[in-house]
N, C-alpha and C positions, 0 to 999 in steps of 0.2 A: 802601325795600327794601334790604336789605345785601343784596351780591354776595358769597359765599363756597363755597369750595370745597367740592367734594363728598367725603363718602369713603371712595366707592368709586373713582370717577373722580379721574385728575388733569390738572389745570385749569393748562394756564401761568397764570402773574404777565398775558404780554399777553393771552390770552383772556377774562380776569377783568377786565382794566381794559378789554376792547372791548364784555363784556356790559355795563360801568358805561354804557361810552356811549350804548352801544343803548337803554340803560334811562333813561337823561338827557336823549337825543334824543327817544320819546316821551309823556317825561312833558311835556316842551316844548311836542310837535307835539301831543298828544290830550290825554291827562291822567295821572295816577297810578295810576289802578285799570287801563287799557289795559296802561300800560308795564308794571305787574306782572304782569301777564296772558301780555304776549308773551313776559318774559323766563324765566319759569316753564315755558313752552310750549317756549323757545329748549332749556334745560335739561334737559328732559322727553326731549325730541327726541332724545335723544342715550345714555338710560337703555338702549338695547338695548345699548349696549357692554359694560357691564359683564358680559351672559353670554356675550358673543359678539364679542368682541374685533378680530375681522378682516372683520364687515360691512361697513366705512367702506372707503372708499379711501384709496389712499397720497396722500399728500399732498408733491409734490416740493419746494415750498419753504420744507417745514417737515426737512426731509431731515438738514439740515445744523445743525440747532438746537440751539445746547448744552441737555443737561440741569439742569432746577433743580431746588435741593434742597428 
């Protein structure tokens, strides 16, 4: 499975290489059709933001995070 951003959402650089791992760690621990499963889910999970932008909580220790371009 490629990990890539979405676009509507934008995905840090680390959020994208910690979905690879999430995605690495169960194709390891289960198999490859799980791991696609979860991370699709992981992804999924997260589609209400884009109509509704300030459901999430703030996040303090992303506070100070430079911008990527």
């Amino acid at each position: 499975m490629e990990i890539e951003q979405s676009r509507d959402l934008q995905w840090t650089k680390l959020a994208l290489r910690n979905m690879q791992k999430v995605h690495k760690f169960y194709i390891k621990t289960a198999n490859k059709e799980v791991a696609d499963k979860i991370v699709d889910e992981l992804f999924g999970s997260v589609k209400g933001l884009e109509h509704s932008s300030f459901i999430g909580q703030l996040e303090p220790s992303l506070k100070n995070l430079k911008k990527e371009d």
